[in-house]
C-alpha positions in Angstrom: 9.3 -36.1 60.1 10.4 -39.4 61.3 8.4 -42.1 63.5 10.1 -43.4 66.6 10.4 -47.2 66.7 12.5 -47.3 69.9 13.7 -45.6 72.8 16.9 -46.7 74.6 16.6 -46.6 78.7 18.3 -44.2 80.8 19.4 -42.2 77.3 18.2 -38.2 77.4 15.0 -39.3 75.0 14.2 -41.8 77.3 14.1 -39.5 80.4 12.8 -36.7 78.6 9.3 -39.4 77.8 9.7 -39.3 74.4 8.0 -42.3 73.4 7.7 -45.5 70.7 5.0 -43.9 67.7 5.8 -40.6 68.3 6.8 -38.4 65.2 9.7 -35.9 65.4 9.1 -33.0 63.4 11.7 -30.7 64.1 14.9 -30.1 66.4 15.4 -26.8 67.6 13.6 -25.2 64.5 14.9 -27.6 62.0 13.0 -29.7 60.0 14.1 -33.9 60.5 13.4 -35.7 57.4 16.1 -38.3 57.6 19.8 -39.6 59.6 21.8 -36.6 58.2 19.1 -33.6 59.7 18.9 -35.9 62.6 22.8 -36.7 63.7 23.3 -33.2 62.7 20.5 -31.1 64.4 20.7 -33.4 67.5 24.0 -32.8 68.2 23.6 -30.0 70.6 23.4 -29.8 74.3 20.6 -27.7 74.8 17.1 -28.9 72.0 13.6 -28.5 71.9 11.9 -31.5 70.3 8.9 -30.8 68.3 6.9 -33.9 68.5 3.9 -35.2 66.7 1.8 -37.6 69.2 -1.6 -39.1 68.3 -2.3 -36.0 66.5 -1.0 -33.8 68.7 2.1 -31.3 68.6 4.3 -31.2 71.4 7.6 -29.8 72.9 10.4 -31.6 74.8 13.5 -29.6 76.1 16.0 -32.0 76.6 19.6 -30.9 78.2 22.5 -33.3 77.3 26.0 -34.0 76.6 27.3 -32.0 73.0 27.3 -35.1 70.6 25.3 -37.3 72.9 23.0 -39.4 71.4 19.3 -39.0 72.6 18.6 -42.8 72.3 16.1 -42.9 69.7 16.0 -45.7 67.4 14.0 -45.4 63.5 12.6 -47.2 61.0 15.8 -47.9 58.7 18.6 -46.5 58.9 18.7 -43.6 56.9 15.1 -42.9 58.0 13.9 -42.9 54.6 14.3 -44.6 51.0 17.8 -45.6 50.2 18.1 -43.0 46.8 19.4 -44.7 43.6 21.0 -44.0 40.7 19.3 -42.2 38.0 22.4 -42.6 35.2 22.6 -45.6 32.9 27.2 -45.1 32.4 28.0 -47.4 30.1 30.5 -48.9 32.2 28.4 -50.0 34.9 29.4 -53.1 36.5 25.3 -53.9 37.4 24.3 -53.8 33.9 26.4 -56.3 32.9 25.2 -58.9 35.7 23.7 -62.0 34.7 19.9 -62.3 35.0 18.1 -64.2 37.9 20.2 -63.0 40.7 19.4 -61.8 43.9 17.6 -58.4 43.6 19.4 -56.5 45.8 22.7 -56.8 43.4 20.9 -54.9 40.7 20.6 -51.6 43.1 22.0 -48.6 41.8 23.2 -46.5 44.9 23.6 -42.6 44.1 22.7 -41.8 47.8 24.9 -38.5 49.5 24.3 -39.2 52.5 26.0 -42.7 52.3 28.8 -41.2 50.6 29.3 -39.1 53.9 28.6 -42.1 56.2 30.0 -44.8 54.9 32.4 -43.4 52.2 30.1 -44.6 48.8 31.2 -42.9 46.1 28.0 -40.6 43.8 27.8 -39.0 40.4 26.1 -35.9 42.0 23.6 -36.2 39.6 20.4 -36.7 41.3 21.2 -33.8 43.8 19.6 -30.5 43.6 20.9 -27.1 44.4 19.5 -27.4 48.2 21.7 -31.3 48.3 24.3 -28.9 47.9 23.5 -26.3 50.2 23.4 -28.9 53.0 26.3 -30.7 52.3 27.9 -27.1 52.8 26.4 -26.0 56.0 26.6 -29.5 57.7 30.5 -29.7 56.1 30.1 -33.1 54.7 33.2 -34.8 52.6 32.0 -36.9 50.1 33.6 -39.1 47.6 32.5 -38.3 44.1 32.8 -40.9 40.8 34.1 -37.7 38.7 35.4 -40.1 35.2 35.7 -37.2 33.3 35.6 -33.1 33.6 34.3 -33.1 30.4 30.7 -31.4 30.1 29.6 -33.1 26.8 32.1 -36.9 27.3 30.4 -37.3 31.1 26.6 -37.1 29.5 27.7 -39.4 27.0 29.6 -41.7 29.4 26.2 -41.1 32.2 23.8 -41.3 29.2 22.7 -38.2 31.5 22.1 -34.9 29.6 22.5 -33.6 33.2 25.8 -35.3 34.1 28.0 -32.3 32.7 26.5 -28.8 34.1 26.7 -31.1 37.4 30.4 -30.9 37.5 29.7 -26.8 38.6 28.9 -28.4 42.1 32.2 -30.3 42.2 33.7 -26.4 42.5 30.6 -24.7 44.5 31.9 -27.7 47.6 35.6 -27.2 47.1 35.1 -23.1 47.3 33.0 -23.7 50.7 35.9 -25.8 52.0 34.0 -29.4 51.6 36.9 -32.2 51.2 36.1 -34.5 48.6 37.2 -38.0 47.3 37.6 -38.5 43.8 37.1 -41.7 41.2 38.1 -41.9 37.6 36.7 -45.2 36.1 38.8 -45.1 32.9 37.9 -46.4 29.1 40.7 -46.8 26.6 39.3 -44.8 23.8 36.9 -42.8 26.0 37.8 -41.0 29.1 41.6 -41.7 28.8 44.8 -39.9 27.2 44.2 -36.0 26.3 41.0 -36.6 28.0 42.5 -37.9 31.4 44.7 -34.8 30.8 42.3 -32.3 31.1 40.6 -34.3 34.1 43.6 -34.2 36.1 44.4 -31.0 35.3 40.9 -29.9 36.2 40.9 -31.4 39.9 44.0 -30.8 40.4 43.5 -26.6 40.1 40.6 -27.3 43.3 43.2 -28.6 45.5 43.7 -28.4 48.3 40.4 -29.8 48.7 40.6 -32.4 46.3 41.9 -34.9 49.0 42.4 -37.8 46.5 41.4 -39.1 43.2 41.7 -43.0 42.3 42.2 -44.3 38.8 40.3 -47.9 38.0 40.0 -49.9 34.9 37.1 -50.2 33.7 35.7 -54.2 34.5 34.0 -56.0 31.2 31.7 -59.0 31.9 30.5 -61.3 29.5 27.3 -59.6 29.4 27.3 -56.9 26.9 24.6 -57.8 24.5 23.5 -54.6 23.6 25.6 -51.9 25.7 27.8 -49.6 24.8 31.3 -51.1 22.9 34.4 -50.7 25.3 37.7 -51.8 24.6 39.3 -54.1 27.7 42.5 -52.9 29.2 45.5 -55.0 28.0 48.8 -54.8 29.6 50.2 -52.5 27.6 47.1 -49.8 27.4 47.3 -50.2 31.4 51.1 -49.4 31.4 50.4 -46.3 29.4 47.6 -45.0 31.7 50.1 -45.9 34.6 52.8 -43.9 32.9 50.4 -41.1 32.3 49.4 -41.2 35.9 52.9 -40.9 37.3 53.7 -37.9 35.3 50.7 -36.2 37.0 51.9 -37.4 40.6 55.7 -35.9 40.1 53.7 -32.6 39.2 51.4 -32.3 42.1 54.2 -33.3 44.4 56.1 -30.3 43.4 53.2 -27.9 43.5 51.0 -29.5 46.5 53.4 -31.9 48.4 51.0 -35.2 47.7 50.5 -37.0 44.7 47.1 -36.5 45.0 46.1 -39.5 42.2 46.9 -43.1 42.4 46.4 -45.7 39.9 44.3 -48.4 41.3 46.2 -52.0 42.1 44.4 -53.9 39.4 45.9 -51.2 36.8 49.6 -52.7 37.9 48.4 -56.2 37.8 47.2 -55.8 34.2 50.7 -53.9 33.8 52.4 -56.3 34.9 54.3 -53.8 37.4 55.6 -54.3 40.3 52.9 -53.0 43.2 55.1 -49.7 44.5 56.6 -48.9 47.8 54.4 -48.4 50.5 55.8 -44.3 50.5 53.9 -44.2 46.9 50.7 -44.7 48.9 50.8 -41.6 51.9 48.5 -42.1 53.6 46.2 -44.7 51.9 43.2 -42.2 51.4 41.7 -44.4 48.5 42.5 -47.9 50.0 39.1 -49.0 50.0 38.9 -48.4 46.7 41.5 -50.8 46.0 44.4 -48.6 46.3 47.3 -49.8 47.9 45.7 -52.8 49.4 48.3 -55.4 47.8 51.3 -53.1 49.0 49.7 -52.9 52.7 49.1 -56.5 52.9 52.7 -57.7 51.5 54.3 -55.4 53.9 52.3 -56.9 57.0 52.9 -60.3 55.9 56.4 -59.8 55.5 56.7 -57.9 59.0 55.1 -60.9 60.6 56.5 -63.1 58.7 60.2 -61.8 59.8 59.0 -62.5 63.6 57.7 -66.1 63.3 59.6 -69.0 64.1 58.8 -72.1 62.3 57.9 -75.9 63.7 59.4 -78.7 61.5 55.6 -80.3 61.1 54.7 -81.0 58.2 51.5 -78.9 56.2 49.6 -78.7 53.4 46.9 -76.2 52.6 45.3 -74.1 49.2 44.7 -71.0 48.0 42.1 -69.5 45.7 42.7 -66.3 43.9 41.8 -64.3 41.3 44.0 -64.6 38.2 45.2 -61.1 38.0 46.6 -61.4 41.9 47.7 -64.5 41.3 51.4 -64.2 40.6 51.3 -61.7 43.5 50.1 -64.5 46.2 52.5 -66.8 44.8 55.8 -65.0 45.5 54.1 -63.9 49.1 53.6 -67.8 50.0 57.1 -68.4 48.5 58.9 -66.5 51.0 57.0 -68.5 53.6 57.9 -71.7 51.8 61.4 -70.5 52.0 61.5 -70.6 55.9 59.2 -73.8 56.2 60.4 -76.7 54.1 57.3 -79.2 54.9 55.0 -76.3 54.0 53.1 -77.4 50.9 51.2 -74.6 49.8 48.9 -75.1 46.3 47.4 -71.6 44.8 45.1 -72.0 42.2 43.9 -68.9 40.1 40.2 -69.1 39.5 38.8 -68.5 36.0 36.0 -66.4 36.3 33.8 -68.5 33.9 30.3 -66.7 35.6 31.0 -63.3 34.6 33.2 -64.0 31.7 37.4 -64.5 31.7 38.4 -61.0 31.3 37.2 -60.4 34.6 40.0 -61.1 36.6 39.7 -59.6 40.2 39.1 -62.0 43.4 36.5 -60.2 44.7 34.1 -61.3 41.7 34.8 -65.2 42.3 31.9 -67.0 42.4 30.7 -70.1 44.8 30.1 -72.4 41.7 33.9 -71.0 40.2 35.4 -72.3 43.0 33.6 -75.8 43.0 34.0 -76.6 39.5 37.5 -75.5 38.9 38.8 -77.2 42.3 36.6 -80.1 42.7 39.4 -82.8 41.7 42.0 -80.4 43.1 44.7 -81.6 46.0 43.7 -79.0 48.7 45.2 -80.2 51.7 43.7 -79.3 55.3 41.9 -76.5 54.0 41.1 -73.6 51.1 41.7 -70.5 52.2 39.6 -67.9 50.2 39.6 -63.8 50.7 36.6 -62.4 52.6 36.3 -59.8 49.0 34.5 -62.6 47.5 31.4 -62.5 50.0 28.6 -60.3 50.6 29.8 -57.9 53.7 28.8 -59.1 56.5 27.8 -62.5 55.3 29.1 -65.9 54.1 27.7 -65.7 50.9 29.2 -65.5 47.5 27.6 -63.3 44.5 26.3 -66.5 43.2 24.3 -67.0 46.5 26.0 -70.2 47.5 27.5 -70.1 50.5 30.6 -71.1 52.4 29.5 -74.4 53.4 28.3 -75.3 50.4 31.6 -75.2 49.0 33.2 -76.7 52.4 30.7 -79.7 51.7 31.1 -79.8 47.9 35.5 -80.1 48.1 35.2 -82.2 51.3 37.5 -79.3 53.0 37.6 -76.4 55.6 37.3 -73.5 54.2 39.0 -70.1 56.2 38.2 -66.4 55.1 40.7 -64.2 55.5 40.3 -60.4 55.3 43.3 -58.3 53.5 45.3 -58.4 56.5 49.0 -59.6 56.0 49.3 -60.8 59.6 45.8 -62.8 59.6 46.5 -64.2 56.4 49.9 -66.0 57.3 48.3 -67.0 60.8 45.6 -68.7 58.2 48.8 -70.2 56.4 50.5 -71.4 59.8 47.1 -72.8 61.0 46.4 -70.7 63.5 42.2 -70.5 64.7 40.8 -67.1 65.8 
């Protein structure tokens, strides 16, 4: 059951006298332990509350609209503990974080119902047999972090004797019809080459309801001491995976009409490939996963780009990137520079001297990366940063310093820009939101 911490007025819970304290117990029969049994049990027009007041059991019928919601507010969010991850993989990104940081970024999130609301991906390994029995009867799709189909390389790569007789579940959902989302984080010497093979192979023969499956490096920081030994991608081990990839895309686009898996953009940075054409991507199913998102913003900066008509003032602004995109933002400001002469446009690529050089992606730029490395920097009117280096929703960095700090430690405005082509060249032409 779950305690009521709010009613909303004039909503069906609020007309019904359902009231702040009370404990609901069940809708319509069902037992409500947290936001899942809730949105889907509630969902209804026609439910009988069972409610626990001051000791006492009692009954509401409430009559709404189907999918209404009955205006009840909880304690969190999901109504109970956020459930974490029980694995230790040895290519976890949080156990290679520095110590003495916030506490929050050492987390581990393995939660399913996350996965279904706000498209986390889990390792399915701290879900039981009646997880999975839900998942089917409430038809959730889920993104799963598969890395390998391997019973006995998944264990090893989890340190989870579990990990590998978990991978049944991956075919129990696909058989009931449950869509899922797939992620490969992939090892040179571990979960790639004959081994990536028999992945592929292995998701591929549950499609249709394998809807996607993303391919990432795997991300090495400076803090190692003591974990597992992984070999860094170089450019050619990251043009071979590509390659490998590709041959798997041609053969589910005979057999299933999609391509199905899609090397992540940071694979063809390392590469040193071109980003592919915006057809490559479908539908962007994994773009939040970092697939695609470099094709989707070039092609909105160049369509608004093509409709802008230039001043003849004169302007001078920065850019901070991460190294690997940086030869990417500097041929998109070129063609901008190409059109607007008196456009002076500086792009520095940040060394990532917190977490260690060979990680290379923006979105793990630090606060005190930024200030060190531009402090004596020409910047111009402003630094424009992307809004991957903060915490969501915040305008703080990993490092905990925030926005501006780093304003008042260059002496210059700093703008965040999301990764959207057409806000990030009205952040080039100096136009305020």
């Amino acid at each position: 059951m779950v305690r009521v911490i709010y009613v909303t007025e004039n909503t069906p819970a609020f007309d019904a006298k359902i009231e702040v304290g009370d404990y609901i117990v069940e809708i319509n029969g069902n037992e409500i332990n947290d936001v899942l049994d809730y949105m889907f049990y509630a969902s209804e027009e026609k439910l009988i509350l069972k409610v626990l007041r001051d000791g006492n059991l009692m009954y509401f019928n409430i009559n709404k609209n189907e999918y209404e919601d009955l205006g009840l507010g909880f304690d969190n969010f999901l109504m109970d503990e956020n459930r974490s991850c029980h694995n230790q993989c040895v290519f976890c990104f949080i156990d290679q974080m520095p110590p003495n940081m916030r506490e929050t970024l050492y987390f581990k999130d393995d939660d399913a119902r996350l996965s279904f609301l706000q498209g986390n991906y889990i390792t399915l390994t701290n879900l039981s047999q009646c997880d999975i029995d839900r998942i089917i009867k409430m038809k959730l799709n889920i993104n799963v972090s598969v890395h390998t189909t391997n019973p006995e390389l998944r264990c090893k790569m989890m340190n989870n004797r579990f990990a590998g007789e978990k991978l049944k579940y991956l075919t129990e959902m696909t058989n009931a019809g449950i869509k899922l989302n797939c992620q490969i984080v992939l090892c040179p010497t571990l979960n790639d080459g004959d081994e990536l093979d028999r992945t592929l192979n292995d998701l591929g023969k549950m499609m249709p309801n394998i809807q996607s499956i993303a391919v990432v490096p795997v991300g090495l920081s400076k803090y190692r001491e003591g974990l597992f030994e992984l070999t860094p991608f170089t450019q050619e081990t990251a043009l071979k995976a590509i390659n490998q990839i590709e041959l798997f895309q041609n053969k589910f686009l005979r057999k299933y009409g999609t391509r199905l898996v899609f090397p992540s953009d940071e694979l063809f940075l390392i590469a040193n490939r071109l980003i592919p054409k915006a057809e490559f991507y479908e539908d962007y199913p994994q773009y939040e996963n970092g697939v695609g998102m470099l094709r989707s913003l070039e092609d909105e900066f160049i369509d608004a780009l093509n409709a802008t008509e230039f001043d003849n003032e004169k302007r001078c602004i920065s850019i901070a990137t991460g190294v690997a995109a940086y030869g990417f933002i500097k041929v998109l400001i070129g063609h901008v520079m190409e059109k607007w002469n008196k456009l002076v446009c500086n792009i520095y690529p940040i060394k990532n001297k917190f977490f260690g050089e060979t990680i290379t992606v923006t979105g793990l730029i630090t606060g005190q990366d930024l200030i060190s490395q531009l402090r004596d920097k020409p910047l111009g009117s402003s630094l424009l940063i992307s809004s991957s280096m903060l915490r969501r929703g915040s305008d703080c960095f990993l490092d905990d310093i925030r926005v501006t700090d780093v304003e008042k430690q260059l002496n210059t405005k700093v703008i965040v820009t999301e990764n959207d082509g057409y806000e990030l060249l009205d952040a080039v032409l100096g136009k305020e939101y």
